[in-house]
C-alpha positions as CSV (number, residue, x, y, z in Angstrom):
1,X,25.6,-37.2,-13.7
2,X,25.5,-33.9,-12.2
3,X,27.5,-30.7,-13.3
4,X,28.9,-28.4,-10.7
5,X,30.6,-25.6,-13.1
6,X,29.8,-23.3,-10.0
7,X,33.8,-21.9,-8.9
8,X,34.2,-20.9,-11.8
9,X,31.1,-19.3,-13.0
10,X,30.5,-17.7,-9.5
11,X,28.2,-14.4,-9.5
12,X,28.1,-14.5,-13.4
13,X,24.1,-14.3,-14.5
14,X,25.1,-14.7,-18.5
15,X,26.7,-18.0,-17.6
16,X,23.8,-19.4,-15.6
17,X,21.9,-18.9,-18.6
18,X,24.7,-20.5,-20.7
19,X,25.7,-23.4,-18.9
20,X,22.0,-24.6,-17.1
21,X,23.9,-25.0,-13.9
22,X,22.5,-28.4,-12.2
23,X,22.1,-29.7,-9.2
24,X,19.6,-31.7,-7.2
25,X,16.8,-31.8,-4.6
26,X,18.5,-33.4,-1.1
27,X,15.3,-32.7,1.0
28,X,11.8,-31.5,0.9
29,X,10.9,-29.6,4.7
30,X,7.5,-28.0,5.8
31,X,7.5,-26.8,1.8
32,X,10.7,-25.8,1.8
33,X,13.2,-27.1,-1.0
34,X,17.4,-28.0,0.1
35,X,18.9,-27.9,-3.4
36,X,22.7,-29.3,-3.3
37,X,25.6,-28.1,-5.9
38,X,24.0,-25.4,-6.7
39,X,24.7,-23.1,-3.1
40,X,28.5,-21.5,-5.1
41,X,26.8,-20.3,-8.0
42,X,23.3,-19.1,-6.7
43,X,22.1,-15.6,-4.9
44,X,19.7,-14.3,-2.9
45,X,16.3,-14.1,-5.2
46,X,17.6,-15.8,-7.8
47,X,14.9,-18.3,-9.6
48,X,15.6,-22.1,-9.1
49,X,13.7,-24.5,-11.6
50,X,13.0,-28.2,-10.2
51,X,12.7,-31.4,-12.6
52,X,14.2,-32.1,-16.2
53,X,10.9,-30.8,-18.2
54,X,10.3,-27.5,-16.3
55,X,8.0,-28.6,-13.9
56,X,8.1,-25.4,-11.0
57,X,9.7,-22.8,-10.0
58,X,10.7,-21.4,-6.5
59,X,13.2,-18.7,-5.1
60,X,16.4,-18.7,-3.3
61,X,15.8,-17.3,0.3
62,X,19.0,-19.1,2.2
63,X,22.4,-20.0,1.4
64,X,24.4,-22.4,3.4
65,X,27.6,-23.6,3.3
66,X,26.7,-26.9,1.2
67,X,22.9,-26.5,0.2
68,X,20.7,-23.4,-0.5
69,X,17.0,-22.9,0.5
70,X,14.1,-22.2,-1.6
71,X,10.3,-21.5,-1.3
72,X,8.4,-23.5,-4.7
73,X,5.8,-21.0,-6.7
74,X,3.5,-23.7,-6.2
75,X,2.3,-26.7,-4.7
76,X,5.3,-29.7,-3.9
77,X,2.8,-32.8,-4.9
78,X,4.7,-35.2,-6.7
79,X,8.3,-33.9,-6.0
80,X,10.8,-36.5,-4.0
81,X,14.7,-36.1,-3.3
82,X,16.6,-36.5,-6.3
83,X,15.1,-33.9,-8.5
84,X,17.1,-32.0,-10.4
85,X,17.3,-28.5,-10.2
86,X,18.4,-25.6,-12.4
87,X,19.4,-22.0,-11.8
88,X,17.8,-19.3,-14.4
89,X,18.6,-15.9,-13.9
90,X,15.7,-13.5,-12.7
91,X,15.0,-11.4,-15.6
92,X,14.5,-7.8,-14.6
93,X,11.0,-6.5,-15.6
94,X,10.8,-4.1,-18.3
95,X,7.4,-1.7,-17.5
96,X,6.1,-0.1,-20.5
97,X,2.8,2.1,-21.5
98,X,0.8,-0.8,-22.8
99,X,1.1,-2.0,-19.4
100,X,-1.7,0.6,-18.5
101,X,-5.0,-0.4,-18.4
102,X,-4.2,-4.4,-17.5
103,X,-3.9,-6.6,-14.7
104,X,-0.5,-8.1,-14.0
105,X,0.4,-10.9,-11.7
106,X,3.6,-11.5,-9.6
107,X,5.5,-12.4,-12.1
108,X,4.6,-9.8,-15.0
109,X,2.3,-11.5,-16.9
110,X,-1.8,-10.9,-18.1
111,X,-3.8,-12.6,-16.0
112,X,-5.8,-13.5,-18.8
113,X,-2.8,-15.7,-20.3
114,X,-2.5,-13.0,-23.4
115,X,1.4,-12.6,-24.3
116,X,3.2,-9.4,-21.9
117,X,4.8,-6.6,-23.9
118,X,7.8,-5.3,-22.8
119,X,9.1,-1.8,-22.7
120,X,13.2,-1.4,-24.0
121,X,14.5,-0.4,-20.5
122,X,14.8,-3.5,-17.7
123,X,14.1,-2.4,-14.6
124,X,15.4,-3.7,-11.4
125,X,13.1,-4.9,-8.8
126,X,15.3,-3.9,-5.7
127,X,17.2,-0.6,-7.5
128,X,19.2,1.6,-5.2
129,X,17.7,4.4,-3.1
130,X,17.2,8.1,-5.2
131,X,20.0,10.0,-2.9
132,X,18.6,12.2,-0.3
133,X,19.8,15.2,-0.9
134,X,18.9,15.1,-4.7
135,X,15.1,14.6,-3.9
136,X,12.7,17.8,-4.1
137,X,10.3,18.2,-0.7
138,X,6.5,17.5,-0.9
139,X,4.7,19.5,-3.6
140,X,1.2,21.1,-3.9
141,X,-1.9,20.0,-2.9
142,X,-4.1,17.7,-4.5
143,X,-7.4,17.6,-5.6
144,X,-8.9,14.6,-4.1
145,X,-12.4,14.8,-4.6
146,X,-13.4,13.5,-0.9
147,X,-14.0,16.8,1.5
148,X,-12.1,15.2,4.2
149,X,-8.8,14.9,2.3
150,X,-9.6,18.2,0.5
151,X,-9.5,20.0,4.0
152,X,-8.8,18.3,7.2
153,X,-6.1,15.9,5.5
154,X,-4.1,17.3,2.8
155,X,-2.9,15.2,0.1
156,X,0.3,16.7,-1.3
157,X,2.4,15.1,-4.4
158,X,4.8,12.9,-3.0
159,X,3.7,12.3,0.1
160,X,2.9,9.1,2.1
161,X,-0.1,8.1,4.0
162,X,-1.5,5.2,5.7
163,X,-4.9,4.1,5.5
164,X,-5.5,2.0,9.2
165,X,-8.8,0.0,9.1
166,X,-9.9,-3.1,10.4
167,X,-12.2,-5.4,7.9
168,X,-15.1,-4.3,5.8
169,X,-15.0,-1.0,6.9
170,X,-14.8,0.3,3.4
171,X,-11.4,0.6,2.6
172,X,-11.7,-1.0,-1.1
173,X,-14.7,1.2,-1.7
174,X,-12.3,4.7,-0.5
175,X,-9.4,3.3,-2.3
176,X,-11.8,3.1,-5.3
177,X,-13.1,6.7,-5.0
178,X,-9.3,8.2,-4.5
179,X,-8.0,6.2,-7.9
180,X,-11.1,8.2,-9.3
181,X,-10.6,11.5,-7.9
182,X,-7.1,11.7,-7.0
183,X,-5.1,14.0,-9.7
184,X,-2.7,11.8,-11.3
185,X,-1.1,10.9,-14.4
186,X,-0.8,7.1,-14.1
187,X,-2.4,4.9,-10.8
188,X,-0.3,1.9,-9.5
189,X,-3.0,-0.5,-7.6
190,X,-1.1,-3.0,-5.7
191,X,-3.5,-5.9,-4.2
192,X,-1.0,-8.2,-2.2
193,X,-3.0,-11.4,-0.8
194,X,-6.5,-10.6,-1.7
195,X,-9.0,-13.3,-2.4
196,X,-9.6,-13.7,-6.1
197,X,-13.1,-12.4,-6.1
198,X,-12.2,-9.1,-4.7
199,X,-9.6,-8.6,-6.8
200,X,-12.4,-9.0,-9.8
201,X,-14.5,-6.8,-7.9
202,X,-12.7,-4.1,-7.4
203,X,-11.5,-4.0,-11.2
204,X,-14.8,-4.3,-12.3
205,X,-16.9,-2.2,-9.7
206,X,-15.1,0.0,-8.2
207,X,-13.2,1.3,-10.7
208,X,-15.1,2.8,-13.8
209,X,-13.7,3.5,-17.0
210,X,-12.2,6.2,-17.0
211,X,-10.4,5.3,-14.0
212,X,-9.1,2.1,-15.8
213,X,-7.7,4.3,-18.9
214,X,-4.6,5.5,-16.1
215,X,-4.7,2.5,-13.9
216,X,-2.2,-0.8,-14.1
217,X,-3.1,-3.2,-11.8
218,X,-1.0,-6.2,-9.7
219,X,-2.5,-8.6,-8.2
220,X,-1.3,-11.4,-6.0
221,X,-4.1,-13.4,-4.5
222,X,-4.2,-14.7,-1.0
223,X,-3.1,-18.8,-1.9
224,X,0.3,-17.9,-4.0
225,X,2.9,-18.6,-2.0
226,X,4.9,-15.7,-0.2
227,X,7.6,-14.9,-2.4
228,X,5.2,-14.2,-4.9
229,X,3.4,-11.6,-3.2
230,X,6.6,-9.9,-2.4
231,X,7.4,-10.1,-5.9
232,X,3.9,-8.4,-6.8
233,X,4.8,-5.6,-4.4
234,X,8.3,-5.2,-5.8
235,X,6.9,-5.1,-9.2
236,X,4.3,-2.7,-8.7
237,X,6.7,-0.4,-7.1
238,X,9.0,-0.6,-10.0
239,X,6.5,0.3,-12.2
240,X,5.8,2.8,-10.5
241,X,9.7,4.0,-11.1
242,X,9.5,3.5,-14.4
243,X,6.8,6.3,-15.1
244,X,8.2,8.3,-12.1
245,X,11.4,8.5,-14.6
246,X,9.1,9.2,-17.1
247,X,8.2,12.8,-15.4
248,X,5.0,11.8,-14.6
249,X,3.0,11.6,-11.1
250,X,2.0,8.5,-10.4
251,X,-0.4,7.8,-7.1
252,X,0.0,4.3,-5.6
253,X,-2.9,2.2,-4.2
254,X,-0.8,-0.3,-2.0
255,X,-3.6,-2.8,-0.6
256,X,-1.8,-3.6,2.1
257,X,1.7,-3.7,3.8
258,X,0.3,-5.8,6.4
259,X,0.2,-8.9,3.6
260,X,3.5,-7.6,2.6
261,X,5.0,-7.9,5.9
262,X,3.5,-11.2,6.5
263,X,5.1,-12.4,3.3
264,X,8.3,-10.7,4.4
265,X,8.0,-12.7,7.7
266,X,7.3,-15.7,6.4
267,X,10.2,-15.7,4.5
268,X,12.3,-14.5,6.8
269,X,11.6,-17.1,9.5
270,X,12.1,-19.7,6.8
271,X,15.2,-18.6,6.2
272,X,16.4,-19.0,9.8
273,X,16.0,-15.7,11.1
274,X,15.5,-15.0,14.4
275,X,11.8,-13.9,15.3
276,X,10.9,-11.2,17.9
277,X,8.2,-8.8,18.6
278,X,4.6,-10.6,17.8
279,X,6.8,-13.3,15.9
280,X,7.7,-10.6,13.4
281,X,11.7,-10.6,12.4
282,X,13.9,-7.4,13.4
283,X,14.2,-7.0,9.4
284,X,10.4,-6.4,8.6
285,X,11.1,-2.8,9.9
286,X,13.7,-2.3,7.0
287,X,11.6,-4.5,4.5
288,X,8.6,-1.7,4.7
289,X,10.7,1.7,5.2
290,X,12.6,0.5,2.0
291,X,9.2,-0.3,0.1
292,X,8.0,3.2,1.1
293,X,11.3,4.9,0.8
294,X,10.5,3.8,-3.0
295,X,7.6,6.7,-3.6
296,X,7.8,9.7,-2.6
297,X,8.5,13.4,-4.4
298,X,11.6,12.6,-7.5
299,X,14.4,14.2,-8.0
300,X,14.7,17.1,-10.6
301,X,13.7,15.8,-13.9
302,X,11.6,13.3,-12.5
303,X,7.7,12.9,-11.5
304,X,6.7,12.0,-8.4
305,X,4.8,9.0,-6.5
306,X,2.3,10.2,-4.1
307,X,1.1,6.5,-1.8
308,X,-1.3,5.9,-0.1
309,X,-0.6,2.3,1.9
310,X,-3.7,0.3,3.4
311,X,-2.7,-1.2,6.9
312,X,-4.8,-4.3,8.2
313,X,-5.0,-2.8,12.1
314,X,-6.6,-6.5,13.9
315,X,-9.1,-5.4,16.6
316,X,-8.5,-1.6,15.7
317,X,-5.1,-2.0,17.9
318,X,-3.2,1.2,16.6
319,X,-0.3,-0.2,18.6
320,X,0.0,-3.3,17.0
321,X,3.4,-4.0,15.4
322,X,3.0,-3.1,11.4
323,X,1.0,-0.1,12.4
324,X,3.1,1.2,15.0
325,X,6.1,0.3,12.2
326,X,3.7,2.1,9.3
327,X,2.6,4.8,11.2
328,X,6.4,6.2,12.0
329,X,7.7,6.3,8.6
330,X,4.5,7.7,6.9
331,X,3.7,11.5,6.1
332,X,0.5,10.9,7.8
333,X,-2.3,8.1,9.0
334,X,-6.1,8.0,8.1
335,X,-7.9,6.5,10.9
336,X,-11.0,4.2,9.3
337,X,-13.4,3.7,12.9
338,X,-15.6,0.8,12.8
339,X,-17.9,2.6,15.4
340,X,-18.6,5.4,12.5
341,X,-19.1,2.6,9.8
342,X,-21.6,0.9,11.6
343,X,-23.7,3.8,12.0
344,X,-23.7,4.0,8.3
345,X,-21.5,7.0,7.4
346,X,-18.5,6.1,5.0
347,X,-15.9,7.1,4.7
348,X,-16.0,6.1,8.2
349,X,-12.6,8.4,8.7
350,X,-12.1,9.7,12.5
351,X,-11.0,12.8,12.1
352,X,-10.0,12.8,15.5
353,X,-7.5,10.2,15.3
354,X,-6.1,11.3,12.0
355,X,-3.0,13.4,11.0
356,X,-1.8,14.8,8.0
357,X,2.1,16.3,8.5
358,X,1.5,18.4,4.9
359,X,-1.2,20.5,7.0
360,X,0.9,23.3,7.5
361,X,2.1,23.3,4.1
362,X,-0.7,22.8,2.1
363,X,-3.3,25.3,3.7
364,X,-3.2,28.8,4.6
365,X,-3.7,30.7,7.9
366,X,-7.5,30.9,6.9
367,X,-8.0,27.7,6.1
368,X,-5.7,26.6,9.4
369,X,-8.2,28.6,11.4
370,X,-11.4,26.8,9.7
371,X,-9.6,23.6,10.5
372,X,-8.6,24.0,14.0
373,X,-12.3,25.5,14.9
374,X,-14.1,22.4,12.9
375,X,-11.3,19.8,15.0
376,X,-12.3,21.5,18.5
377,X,-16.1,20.7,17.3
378,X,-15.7,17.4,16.3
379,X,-13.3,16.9,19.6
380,X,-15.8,18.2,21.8
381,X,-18.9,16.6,21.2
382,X,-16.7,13.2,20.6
383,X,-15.8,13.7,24.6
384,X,-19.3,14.6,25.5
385,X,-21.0,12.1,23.3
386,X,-22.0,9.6,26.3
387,X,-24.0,12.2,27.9
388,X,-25.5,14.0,25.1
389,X,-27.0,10.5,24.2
390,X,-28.0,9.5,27.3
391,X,-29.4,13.0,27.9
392,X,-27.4,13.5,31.0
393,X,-26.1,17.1,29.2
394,X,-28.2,19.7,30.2
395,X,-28.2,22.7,27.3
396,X,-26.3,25.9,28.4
397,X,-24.0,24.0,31.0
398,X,-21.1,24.7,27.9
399,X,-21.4,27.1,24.9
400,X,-18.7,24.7,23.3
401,X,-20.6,21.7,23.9
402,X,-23.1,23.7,22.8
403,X,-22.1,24.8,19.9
404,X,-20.5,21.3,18.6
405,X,-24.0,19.8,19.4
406,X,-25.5,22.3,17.0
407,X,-22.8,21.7,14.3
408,X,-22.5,18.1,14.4
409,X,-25.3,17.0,12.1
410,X,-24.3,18.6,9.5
411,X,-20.1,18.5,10.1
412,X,-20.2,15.0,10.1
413,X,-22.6,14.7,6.8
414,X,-19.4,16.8,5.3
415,X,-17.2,14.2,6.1
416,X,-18.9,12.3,3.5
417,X,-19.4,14.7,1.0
418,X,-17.8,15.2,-2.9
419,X,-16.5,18.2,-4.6
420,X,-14.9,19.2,-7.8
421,X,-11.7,21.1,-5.7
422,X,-10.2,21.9,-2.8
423,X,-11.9,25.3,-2.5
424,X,-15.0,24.3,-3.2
425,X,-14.5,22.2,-0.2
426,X,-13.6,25.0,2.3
427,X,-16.1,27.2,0.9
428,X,-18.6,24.1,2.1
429,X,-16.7,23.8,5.2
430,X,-17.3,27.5,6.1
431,X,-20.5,27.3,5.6
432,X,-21.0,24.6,8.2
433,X,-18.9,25.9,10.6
434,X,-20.3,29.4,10.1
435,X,-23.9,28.5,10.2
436,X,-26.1,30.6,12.0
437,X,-27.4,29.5,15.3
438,X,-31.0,29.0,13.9
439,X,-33.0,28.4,17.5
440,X,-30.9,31.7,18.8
441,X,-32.5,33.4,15.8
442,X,-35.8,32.0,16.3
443,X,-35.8,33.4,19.7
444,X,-35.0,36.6,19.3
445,X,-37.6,36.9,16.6
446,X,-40.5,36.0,19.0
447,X,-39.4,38.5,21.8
């Protein structure tokens, strides 16, 4: 016989646990569980356990009137109507140090089945937003490593960027080279519906060791269900928190918010909300400003959590829904061109197309000067490109064109260059941008 203790244990978590509130499975729809007697008692993202012995687990999406909604962690084989059906509190995460160095699923355990250590302070995975006066602004530049991000894009603590790129244009490979390079006291890497093999690859090759002594990873692979990725990404972000609080600056790998907003909308139209642009819900737009609202600079006392958020852009359409979404709530977008990684330059970054809004704060006039003249290079021979190649540009008809057809070899070989700082960048910058017209020379020599 079934128990329904739910009046008068409404919206109490200690007596779910207590009392193993029961009810049953009334129908199974496209992989979607009804659950009956249970709808008065439950909430939103609470966990829901189906069958006697502990058989799976799914998570409240919808409540109705007289039956609540959830999506199953795994595959409904084997489950009819009639099932019974649990609640069990969601036990808040609790991040601590020994954390770094792993890889964590969705649900905060090893992926290698070893036993998860917990830290003393439980952490919620939706927590309320730091207040907005309290935050500090953006802080000083970082060291990066890359010469792009060194001097055309700015990296600043707490700030927010977006990496756009279409596939295998060697985002995973960058992402790899800033969790090397980027100064930072702890790296969250959040890979939300990869395929298991790249998620092994990227631990194990493009990540050294030393990168793997700061790094925690979370990994949700492309088959788990949606609720799970969206738990990954909640838990990374809480991590994230968690040593934020700690006074530490933490740098987020977030691979990407496209998966995330796919999970989002999959669990939104499940749930019987209206779809609308491109099928997405008008709630996606909230569901990633309040995942990035999560990082950024701390309040006093705190660290900081500079992001960097990979966006899946299909057919390089910049105007696609997550990107136009991404790209407004960001403090900046990297532009990754498939045009510049076929010709074999990586990172294939298009300067061009890419904006950093901590340019004015993070260089000086100088260095604004060196960045506008190498921009108004890169712009010009991008607009004369068709008939420098074709050879339709006769030398002399522009001393801009010119002069960004003499620079161009060697600006765009920058773009993929190293350094150990952020002046050691400029200094290489100027030097390229500064370098003597050599067949000028050569002419004046012979008269």
């Amino acid at each position: 016989m079934l128990m329904d203790f739910s009046q008068s244990v409404k919206g109490s978590v200690d007596a779910i646990d207590t009392c193993r509130l029961w009810g049953r499975v009334s129908a199974i729809e496209g992989g979607i569980i009804r659950i009956v007697g249970l709808n008065n008692a439950a909430r939103i993202g609470d966990r829901v356990t189906i069958g006697a012995d502990s058989e799976f687990s799914g998570e409240v999406i919808a409540i109705r009137d007289d039956y609540l909604l959830a999506m199953p962690d795994s595959g409904l084989n084997g489950t009819a109507p009639g099932e019974r059906a649990y609640l069990r509190a969601d036990t808040p995460p609790r991040p601590c140090e020994a954390w770094i160095g792993e890889v964590l699923s969705s649900d905060g355990t090893y992926f290698d089945g070893r036993s998860t250590p917990q830290g003393s302070l439980p952490m919620p995975l939706n927590p309320q937003p730091l207040s907005v006066t309290a935050r500090r602004g953006l802080g000083c530049r970082i060291k990066t490593g890359l010469a792009p991000f060194d001097t055309f894009l700015p990296l600043c603590t707490g700030q927010r960027v977006g990496l756009f790129a279409g596939s295998g244009v060697g985002k995973s490979t960058l992402m790899g080279d800033l969790a090397k390079g980027v100064e930072a006291d702890i790296i969250i890497i959040a890979l939300i519906g990869e395929r298991s093999r790249e998620v092994r690859e990227f631990i194990d090759d493009v990540l050294d060791d030393e990168g793997r002594k700061r790094t925690i990873v979370f990994a949700s692979t492309c088959d788990e269900p949606a609720p799970s990725k969206r738990r990954c990404a909640l838990l990374a972000m809480t991590a994230a928190e968690y040593f934020r609080d700690l006074g530490l600056h933490v740098l987020v790998l977030f691979d990407s918010i496209t998966r995330f907003a796919d999970a989002h909308r999959e669990i939104a139209l499940t749930a019987g909300e209206t779809p609308s642009l491109r099928a997405y819900p008008p709630s996606t737009f909230r569901a990633i400003a309040s995942l990035a609202e999560r990082t950024g600079p701390g309040i006093d006392g705190a660290g900081d959590i500079t992001a960097i958020f990979n966006v899946l852009v299909a057919g390089s359409d910049m105007d696609e829904p997550i990107a136009d979404m991404v790209r407004s709530i960001l403090d900046g977008h990297v532009v990754l061109d498939r045009e510049i990684a076929e010709r074999g330059r990586f990172p294939a970054i298009n300067i061009r197309r890419s904006v950093s809004r901590s340019l004015t704060k993070a260089v000086n006039e100088e260095e604004m000067k060196l960045l506008s003249h190498g921009r108004k290079m890169i712009a010009a021979y991008d607009e004369a490109a068709a008939m420098i190649q074709t050879g339709l540009y006769a030398s002399g008809s522009d001393p801009v064109i010119d002069e960004a057809v003499r620079l161009w070899p060697r600006l765009d070989a920058f773009i993929s260059e190293k350094s150990d700082s952020c002046a050691e960048s400029f200094e290489k910058l100027h030097a390229v941008l500064e370098a003597p017209n050599t067949v000028s020379q050569q002419l004046m020599q012979e008269k």
